[in-house]
C-alpha positions as CSV (number, residue, x, y, z in Angstrom):
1,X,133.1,34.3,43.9
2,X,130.3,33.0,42.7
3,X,126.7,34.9,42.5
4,X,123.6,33.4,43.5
5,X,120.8,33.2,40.0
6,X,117.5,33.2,40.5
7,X,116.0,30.8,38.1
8,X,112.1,31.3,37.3
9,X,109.8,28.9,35.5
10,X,108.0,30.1,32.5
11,X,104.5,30.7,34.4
12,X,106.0,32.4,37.8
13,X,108.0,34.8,35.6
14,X,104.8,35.1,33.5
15,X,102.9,36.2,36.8
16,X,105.3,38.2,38.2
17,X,105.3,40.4,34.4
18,X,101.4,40.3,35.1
19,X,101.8,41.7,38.6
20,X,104.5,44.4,37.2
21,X,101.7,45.4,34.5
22,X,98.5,45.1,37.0
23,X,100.1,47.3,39.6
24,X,101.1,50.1,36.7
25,X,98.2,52.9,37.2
26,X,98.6,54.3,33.6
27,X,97.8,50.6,32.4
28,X,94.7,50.3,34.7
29,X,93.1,52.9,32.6
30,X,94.6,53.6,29.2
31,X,92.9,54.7,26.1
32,X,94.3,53.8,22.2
33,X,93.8,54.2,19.1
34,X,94.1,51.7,16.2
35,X,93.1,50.0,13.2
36,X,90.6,46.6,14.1
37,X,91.7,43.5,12.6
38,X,91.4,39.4,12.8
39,X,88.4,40.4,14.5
40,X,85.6,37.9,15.6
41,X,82.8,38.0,17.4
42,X,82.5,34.7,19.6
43,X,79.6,32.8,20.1
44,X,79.6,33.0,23.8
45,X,79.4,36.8,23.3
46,X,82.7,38.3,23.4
47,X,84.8,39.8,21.0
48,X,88.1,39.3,19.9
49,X,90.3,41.5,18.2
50,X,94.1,43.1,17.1
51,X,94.3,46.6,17.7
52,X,97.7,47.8,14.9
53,X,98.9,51.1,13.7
54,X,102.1,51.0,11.0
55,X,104.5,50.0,13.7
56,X,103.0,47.7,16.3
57,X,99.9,45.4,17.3
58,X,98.5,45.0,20.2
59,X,96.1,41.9,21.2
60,X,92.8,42.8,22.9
61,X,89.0,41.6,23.8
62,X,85.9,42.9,25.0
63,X,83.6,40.7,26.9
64,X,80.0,40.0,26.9
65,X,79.0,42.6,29.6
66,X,81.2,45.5,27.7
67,X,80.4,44.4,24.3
68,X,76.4,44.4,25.0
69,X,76.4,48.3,25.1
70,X,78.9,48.9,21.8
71,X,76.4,51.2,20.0
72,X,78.0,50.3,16.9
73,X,78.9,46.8,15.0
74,X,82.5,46.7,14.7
75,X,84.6,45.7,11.3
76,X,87.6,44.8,9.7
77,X,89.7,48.1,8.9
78,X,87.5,50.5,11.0
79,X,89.4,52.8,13.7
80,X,88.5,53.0,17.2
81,X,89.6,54.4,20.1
82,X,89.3,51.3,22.8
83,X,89.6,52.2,26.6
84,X,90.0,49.6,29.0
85,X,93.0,48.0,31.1
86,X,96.7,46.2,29.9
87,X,97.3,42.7,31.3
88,X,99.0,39.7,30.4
89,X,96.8,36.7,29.5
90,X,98.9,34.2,31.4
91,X,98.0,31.3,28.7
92,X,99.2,32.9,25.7
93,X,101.7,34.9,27.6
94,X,101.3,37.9,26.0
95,X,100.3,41.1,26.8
96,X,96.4,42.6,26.1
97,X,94.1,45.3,26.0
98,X,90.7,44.2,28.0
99,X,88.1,46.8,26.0
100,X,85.5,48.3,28.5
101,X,84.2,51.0,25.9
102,X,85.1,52.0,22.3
103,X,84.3,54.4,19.8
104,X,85.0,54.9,16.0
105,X,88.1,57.4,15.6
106,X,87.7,59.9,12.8
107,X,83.9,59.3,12.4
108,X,80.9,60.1,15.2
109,X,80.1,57.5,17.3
110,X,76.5,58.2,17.2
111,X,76.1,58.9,13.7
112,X,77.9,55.0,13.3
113,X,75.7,53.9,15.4
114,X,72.5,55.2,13.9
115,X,73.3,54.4,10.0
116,X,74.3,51.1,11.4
117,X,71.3,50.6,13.4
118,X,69.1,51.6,10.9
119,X,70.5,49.4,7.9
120,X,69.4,46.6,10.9
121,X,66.2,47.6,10.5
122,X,65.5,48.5,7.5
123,X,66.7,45.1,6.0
124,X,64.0,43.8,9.0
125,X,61.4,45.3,7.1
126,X,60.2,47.5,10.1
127,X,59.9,50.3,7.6
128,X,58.2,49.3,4.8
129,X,55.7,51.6,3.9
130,X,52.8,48.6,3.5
131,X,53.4,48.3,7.8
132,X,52.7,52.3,7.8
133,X,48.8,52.8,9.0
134,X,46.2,55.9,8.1
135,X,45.7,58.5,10.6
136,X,42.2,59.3,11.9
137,X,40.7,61.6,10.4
138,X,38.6,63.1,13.5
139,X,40.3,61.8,16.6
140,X,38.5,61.9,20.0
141,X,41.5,61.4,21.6
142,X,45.5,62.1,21.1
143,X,47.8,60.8,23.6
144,X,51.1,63.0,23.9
145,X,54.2,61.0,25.3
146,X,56.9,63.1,25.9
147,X,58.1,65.9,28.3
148,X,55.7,67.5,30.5
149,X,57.6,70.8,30.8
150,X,59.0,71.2,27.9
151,X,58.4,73.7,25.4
152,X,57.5,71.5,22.7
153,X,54.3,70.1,24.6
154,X,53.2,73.9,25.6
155,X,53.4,74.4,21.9
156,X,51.4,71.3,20.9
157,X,48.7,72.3,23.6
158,X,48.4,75.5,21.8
159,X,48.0,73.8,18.2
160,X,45.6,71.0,19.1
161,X,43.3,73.2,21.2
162,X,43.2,76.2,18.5
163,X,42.7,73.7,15.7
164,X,40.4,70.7,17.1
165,X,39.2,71.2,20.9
166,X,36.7,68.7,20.4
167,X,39.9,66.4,20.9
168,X,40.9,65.7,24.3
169,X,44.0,65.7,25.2
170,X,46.1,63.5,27.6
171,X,49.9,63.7,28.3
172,X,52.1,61.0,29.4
173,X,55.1,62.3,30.6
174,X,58.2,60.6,30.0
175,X,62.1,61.2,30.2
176,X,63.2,62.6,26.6
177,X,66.4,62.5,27.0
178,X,69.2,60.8,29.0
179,X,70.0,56.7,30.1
180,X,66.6,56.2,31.2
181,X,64.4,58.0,28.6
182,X,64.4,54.7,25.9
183,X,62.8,53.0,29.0
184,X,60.4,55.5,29.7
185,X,59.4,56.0,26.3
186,X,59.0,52.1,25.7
187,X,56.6,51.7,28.9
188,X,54.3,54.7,27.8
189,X,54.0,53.5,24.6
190,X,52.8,50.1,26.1
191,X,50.7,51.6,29.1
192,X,48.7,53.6,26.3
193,X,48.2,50.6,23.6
194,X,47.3,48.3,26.6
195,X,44.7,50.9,28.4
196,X,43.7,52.3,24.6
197,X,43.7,56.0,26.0
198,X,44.0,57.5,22.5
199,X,43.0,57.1,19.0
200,X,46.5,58.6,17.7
201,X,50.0,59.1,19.7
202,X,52.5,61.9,19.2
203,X,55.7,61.4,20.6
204,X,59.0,63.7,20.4
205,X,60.6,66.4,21.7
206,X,62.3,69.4,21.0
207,X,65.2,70.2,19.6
208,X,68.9,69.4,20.9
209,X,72.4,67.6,19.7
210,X,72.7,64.3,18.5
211,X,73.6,63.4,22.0
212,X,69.8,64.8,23.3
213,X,68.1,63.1,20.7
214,X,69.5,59.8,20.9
215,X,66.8,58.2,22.8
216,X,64.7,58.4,19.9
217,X,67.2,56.2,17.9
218,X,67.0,52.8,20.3
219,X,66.4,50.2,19.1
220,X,63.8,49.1,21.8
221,X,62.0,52.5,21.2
222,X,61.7,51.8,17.2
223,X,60.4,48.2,18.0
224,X,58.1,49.5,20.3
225,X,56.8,52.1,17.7
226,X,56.2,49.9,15.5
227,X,54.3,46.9,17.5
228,X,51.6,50.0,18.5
229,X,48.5,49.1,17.3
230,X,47.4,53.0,17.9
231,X,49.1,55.3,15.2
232,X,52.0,57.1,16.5
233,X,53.2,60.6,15.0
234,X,57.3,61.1,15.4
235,X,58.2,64.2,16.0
236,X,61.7,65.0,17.1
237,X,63.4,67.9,16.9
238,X,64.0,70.4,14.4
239,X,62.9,69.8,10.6
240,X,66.6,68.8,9.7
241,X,67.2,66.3,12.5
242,X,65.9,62.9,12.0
243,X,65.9,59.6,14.2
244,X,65.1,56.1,13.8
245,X,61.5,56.4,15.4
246,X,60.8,58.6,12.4
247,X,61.7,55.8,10.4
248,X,59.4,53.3,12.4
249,X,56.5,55.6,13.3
250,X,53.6,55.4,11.2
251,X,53.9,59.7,10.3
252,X,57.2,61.9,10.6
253,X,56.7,64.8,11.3
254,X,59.1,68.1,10.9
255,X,58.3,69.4,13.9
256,X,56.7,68.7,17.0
257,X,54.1,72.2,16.5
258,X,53.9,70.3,12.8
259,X,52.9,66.9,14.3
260,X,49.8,68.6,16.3
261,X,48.7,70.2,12.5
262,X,49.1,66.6,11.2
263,X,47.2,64.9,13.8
264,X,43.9,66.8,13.5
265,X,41.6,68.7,11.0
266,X,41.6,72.6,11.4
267,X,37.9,73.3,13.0
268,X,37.9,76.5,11.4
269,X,38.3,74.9,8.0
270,X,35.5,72.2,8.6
271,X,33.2,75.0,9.7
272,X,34.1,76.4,6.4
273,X,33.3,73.2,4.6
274,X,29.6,72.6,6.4
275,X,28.9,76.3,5.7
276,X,29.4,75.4,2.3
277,X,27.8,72.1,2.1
278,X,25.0,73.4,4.2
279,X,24.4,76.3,1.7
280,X,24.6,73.8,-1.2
281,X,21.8,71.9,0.2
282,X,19.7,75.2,1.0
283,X,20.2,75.9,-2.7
284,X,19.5,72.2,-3.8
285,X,15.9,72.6,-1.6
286,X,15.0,75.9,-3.0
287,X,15.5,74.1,-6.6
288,X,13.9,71.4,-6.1
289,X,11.1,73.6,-4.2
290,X,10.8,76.1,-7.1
291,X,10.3,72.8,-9.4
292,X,7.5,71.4,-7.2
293,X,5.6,75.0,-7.2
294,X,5.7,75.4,-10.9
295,X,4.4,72.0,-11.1
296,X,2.1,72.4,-8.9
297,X,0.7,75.6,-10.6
298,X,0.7,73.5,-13.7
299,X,-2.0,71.1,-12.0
300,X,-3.8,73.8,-10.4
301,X,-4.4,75.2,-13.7
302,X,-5.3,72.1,-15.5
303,X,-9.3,71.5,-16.5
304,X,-9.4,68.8,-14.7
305,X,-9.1,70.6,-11.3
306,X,-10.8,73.9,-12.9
307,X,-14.0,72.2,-13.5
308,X,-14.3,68.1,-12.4
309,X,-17.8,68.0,-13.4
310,X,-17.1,69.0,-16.8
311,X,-14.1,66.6,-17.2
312,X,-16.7,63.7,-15.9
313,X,-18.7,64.5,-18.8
314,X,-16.1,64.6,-21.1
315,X,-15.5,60.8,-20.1
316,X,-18.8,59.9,-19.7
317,X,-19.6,60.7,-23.1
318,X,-16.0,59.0,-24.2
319,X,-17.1,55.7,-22.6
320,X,-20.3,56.0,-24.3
321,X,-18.4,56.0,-27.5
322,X,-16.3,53.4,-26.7
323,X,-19.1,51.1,-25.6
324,X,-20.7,52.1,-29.1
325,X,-17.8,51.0,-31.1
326,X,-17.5,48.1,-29.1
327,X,-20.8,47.0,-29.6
328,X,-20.9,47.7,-33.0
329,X,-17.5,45.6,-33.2
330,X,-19.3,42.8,-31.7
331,X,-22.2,42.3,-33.5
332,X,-19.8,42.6,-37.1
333,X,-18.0,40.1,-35.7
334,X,-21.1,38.0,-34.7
335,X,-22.6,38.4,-38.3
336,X,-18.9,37.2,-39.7
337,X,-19.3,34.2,-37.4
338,X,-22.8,33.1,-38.4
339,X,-22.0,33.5,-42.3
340,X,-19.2,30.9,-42.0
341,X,-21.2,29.0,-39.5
342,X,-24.3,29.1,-42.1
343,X,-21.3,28.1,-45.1
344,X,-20.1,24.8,-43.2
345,X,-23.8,23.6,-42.2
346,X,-24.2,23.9,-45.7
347,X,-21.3,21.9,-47.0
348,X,-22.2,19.7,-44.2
349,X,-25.9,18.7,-44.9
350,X,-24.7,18.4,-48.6
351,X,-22.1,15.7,-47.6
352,X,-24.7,13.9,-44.9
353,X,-25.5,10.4,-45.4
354,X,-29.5,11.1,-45.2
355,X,-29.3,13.5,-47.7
356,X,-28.4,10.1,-50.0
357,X,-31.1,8.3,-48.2
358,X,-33.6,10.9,-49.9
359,X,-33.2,9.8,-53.1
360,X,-34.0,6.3,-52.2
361,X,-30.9,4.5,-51.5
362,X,-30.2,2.7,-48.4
363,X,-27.2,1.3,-46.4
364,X,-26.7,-2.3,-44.9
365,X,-25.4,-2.7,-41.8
366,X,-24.4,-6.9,-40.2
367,X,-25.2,-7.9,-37.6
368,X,-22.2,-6.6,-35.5
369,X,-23.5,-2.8,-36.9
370,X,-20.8,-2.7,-39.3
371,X,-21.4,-1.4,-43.0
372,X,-21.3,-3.8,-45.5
373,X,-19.7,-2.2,-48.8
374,X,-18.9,-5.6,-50.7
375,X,-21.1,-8.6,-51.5
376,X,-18.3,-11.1,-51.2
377,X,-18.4,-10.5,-47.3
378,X,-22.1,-12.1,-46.8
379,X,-22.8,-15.8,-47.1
380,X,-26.9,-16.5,-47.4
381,X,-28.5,-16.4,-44.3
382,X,-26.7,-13.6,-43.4
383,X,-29.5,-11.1,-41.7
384,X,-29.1,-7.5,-42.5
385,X,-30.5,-4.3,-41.3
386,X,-30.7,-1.8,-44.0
387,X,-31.3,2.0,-42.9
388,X,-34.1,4.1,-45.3
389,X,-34.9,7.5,-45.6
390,X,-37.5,6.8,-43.0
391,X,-36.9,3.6,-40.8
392,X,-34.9,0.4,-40.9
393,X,-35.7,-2.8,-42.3
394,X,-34.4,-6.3,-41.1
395,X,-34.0,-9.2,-43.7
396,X,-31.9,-12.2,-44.3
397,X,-29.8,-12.5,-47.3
398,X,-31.0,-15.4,-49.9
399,X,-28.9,-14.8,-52.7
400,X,-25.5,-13.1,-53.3
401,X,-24.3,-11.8,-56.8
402,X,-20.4,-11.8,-56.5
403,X,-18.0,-9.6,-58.6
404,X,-18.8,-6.2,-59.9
405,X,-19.8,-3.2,-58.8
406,X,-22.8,-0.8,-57.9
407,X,-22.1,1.0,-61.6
408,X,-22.4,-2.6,-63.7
């Protein structure tokens, strides 16, 4: 007798696998562990993956939404522990994990997370030291973002109002821990570089796990941090813990009580300092005072303020002098002058042209005034004027003599 068979094409059977798998309750919800490899992270935002332990692989993928909140990078060789749901992917026909979450197996999540997160950053340059900007040194006002109750802002309180009260002093509370607290902390740093309420910003809170801390190693929390234009003051936790926004902030500090020390000047010690400087300059005036006096004695002493009259006579009769030397300098110097004046009239008058004339000679001048030194420049008829001693005669030339001269 024969059996009816049920025959199934390749994609019903496919399905009806897929329903089997769907409908188990374990598979809706299973979490396992494995080595990642052939992994790739797609363009559109999803990655895909082969989850394998010594025995078996298994196919799987995380999609955009799931993969958006991995806290960590994934790689080649790392172990996870993936949780999510078994299906079959009907094209491939084969069976696959669909990731939800995942976490490194054998090494913290969180601590991945943050070495991973702050290699990002780092190779950004948001913490390069030249970014880092000088704290005020007198601030008028701090701005502390962080919890309002918390112990850690009672004990900055304490510290900036023992140290500097001229500061004032404003809070701006904000969730420290917790889903929400990056957002918080974001927003308050922007409301207080957008209003400018403070000169300097302290943010933190006190100490906790890794898991409390964690909102102080976003991402959007360091970026924020580090786009202030107001210097901020990290201070999370305990001396040993450290987050990324210490990394990004401008100062870490230790502590939060240690971040209230860094962000102003102890009163007590600047009274100290203007007592000093103050008595320095008291010292400096009574110096400089004592100098003055003894000069002043000096002058008080001197002859010249002792008895004016006397000192007016001293000068009177110094001028005297001096006009006496003076005058006695002149009138050398005024015999000097007439001796050589007397010398050069006397070479003069012995050089003079009438002094020649004396002795009976005479000069001829044509009739153009010119001297005539040489007979062979007159023709008779020429006319003459001949100077004496005493007067001039005019006369006409009747006979010249030519060649020669005055000695043959």
């Amino acid at each position: 007798m024969d059996e009816k068979l049920n025959i199934y094409s390749v994609t019903s059977l496919t399905q009806y696998i897929k329903s089997l798998i769907d409908g188990d309750a374990v598979l809706a919800a299973v979490f396992v562990a494995g080595e990642i490899s052939n992994l790739k992270y797609h363009s559109s935002g999803h990655i895909y993956f082969t989850l394998k332990d010594d025995q078996s692989v298994l196919r799987a993928v995380m999609f955009r939404p799931a993969a958006a909140k991995l806290s960590f990078r994934l790689a080649d060789g790392m172990r996870v522990i993936a949780c999510g749901r078994v299906s079959v992917f009907p094209g491939a026909g084969q069976h696959q994990l669909y990731a939800e979450t995942m976490q490194p197996d054998g090494v913290g999540a969180l601590y991945l997370a943050f070495e991973q997160l702050k290699e990002k950053l780092r190779a950004e340059g948001l913490f390069d030291p030249a970014l880092k900007r000088p704290l005020p040194l007198y601030p008028r006002r701090i701005a502390l973002i962080t919890s309002p109750t918390g112990a850690a802002v009672r004990d900055m309180l304490r510290i900036l109002g023992r140290r500097y009260p001229l500061a004032r002093v404003r809070i701006v509370p904000v969730l420290v821990q917790g889903p929400d607290a990056p957002r918080d902390i974001i927003a308050a740093l922007e409301f207080a570089n957008r209003h400018r309420i403070a000169d300097v910003i302290i943010t933190g809170r006190g100490g906790g796990s890794i898991e409390d801390l964690w909102a102080f190693n976003d991402e959007g929390v360091a970026r924020a941090i580090r786009a202030s234009a107001i210097p901020v003051i990290s201070a999370v936790g305990h001396e040993p813990d450290v987050t990324i926004a210490d990394f990004a902030a401008d100062v870490r500090a230790a502590t939060p009580s240690n971040a209230a020390e860094l962000a102003v000047p102890d009163s007590a010690d600047l009274l100290a300092a203007l007592s000093a400087t103050k008595a320095a300059l008291v010292r400096a005036a009574q110096s400089q005072l004592a100098r003055k006096r003894d000069v002043f004695r000096t002058l008080s002493a001197s002859r010249v303020l002792q008895s004016p009259q006397n000192t007016i006579d001293d000068r009177r009769m110094a001028l005297a002098h001096q006009s006496d030397r003076l005058s006695a300098a002149m009138q050398n110097a005024l015999l000097r002058k007439r001796e050589i004046f007397m010398r050069d009239v006397s070479k003069l008058d012995a050089m003079s042209p009438l002094k020649v004339l004396s002795r009976g000679y005479a000069f001829a001048q044509n009739e153009k005034g010119a001297i005539v030194t040489d007979a062979d420049a007159l023709t008779p008829g020429d006319r003459l004027r001949l100077t004496l001693r005493q007067g001039k005669v005019l006369c006409t030339v009747d006979e010249i003599t030519r060649g020669g001269t005055a000695s043959e």
